[in-house]
C-alpha positions as CSV (number, residue, x, y, z in Angstrom):
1,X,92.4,112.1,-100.3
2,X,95.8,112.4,-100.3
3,X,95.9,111.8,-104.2
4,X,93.5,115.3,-104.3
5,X,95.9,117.0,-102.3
6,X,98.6,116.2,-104.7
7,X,96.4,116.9,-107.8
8,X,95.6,120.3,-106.7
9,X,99.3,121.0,-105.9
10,X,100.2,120.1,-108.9
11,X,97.3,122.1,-111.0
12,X,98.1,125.3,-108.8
13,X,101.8,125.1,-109.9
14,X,100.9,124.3,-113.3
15,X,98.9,127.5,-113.2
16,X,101.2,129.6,-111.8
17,X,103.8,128.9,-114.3
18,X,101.6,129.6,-117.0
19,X,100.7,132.6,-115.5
20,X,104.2,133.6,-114.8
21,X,106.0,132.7,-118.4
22,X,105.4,135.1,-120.8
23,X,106.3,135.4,-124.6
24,X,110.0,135.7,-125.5
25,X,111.1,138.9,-124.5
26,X,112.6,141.0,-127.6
27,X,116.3,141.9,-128.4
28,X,117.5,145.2,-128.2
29,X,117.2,147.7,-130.4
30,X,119.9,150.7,-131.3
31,X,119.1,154.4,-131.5
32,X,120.9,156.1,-134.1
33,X,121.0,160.0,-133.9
34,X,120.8,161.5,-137.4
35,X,120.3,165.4,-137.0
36,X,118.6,167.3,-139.5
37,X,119.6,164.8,-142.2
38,X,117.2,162.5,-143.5
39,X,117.8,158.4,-142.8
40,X,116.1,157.2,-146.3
41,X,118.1,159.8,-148.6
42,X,121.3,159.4,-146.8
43,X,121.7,155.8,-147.1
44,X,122.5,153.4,-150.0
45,X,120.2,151.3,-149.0
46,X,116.9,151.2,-149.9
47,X,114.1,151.6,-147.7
48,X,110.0,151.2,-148.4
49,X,108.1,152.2,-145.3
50,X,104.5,153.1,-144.3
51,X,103.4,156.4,-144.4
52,X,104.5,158.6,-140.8
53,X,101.9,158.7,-138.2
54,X,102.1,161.4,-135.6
55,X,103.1,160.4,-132.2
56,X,102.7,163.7,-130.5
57,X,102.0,167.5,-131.0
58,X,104.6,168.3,-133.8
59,X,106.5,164.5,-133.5
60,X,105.7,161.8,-136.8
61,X,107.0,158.2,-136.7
62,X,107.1,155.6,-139.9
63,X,108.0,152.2,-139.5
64,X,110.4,150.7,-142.6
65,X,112.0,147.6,-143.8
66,X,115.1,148.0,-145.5
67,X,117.2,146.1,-147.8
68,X,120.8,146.3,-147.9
69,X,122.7,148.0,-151.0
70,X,124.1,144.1,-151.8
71,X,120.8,142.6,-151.3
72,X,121.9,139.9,-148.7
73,X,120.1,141.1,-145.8
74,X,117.6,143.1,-144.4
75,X,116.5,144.9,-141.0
76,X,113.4,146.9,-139.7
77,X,113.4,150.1,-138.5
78,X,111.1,153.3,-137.0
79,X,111.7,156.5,-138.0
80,X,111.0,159.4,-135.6
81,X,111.4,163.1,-136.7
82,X,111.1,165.7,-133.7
83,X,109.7,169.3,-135.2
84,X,109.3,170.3,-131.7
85,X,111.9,173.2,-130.6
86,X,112.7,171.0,-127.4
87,X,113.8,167.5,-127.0
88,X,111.3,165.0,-127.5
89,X,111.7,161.0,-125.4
90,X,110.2,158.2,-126.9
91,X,110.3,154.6,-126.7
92,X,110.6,152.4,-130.0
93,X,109.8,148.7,-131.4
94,X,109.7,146.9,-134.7
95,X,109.1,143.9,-136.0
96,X,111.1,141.8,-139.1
97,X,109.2,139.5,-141.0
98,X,109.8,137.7,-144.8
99,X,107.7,135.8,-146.4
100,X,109.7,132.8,-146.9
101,X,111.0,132.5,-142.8
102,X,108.4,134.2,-141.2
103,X,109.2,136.2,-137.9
104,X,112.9,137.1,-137.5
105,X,113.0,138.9,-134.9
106,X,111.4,141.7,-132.5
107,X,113.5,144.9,-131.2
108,X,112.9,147.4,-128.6
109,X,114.7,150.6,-128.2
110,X,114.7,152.0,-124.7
111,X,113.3,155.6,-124.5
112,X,116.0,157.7,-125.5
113,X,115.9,161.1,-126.3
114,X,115.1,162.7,-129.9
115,X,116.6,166.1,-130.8
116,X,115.1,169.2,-131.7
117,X,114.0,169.4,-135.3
118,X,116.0,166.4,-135.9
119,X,115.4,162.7,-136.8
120,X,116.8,159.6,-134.9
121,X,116.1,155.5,-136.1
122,X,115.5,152.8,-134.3
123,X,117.3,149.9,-135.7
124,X,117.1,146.5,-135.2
125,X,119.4,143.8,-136.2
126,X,120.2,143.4,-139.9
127,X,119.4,139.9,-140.7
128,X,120.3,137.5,-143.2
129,X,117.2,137.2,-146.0
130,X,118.1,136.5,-149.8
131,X,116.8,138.9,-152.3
132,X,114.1,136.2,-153.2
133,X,113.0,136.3,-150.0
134,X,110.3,139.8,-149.8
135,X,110.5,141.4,-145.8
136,X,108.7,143.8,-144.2
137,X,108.1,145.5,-140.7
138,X,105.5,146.5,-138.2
139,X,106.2,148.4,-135.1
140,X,105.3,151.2,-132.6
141,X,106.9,154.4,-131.2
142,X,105.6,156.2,-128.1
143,X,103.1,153.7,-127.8
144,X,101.1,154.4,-131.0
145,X,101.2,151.4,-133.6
146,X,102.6,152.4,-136.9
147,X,101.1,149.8,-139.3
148,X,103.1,148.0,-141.5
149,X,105.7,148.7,-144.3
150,X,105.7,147.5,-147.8
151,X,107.7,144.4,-149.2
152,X,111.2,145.1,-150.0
């Protein structure tokens, strides 16, 4: 009897731990406010992303992997561009992969606050990936899932 007791304990605490512990939590992204200048022909860098995706009335999003200019490393990122005459608030998240390492990472930027006619990036961390190594990105903005960028 007693050997039950401690069975069932035991199976109620396993359960509740499994119930409890979720997936790793992701690392936080960074806004970066860019006005009415446009993040992919502003930068050395190059960028391939998936086509935008509207978010809300008169607000697109695009998720994009980008390579750096020296071709060491590479970091995702989602795009937003407010045509709205107000401010628009939006959460963000994106998702590295390569083909060679897999997952690098997950990122999540906290709802922050997009300017009128204006475009602000979400940024995860750049990562170290060799040239030989193809990434890409998937991720979301206001909730809405963005699909997934080419190789670069």
């Amino acid at each position: 009897m007693r050997a039950r007791r401690t069975i069932a304990v035991i199976t109620a605490l396993l359960g509740l731990l499994l119930v409890t512990a979720g997936p790793a939590s992701a690392a936080a992204g960074s806004w970066k406010a860019y006005g009415n200048t446009n993040p992919i022909t502003s930068s050395p860098h190059t960028w391939v992303c998936a086509s935008s995706k509207s978010i809300a009335t008169d607000v697109v999003a695009q998720v994009c992997a980008i390579r750096s200019s020296s071709g060491g490393s590479a970091q995702g990122a989602v795009i937003v561009r407010n045509n709205r005459s107000g401010l628009f608030s939006t959460t963000a998240m994106v998702d590295l992969w390569t083909q060679g390492r897999g997952q690098l990472g997950i990122w999540e930027c906290p709802s922050s606050g997009v300017g009128a006619n204006s475009w602000s990036v979400c940024f995860g961390r750049a990562q170290s990936v060799p040239s030989t190594d193809p990434a890409n990105s998937w991720g979301s903005a206001h909730d809405v899932y963005l699909g997934t960028s080419g190789l670069v």
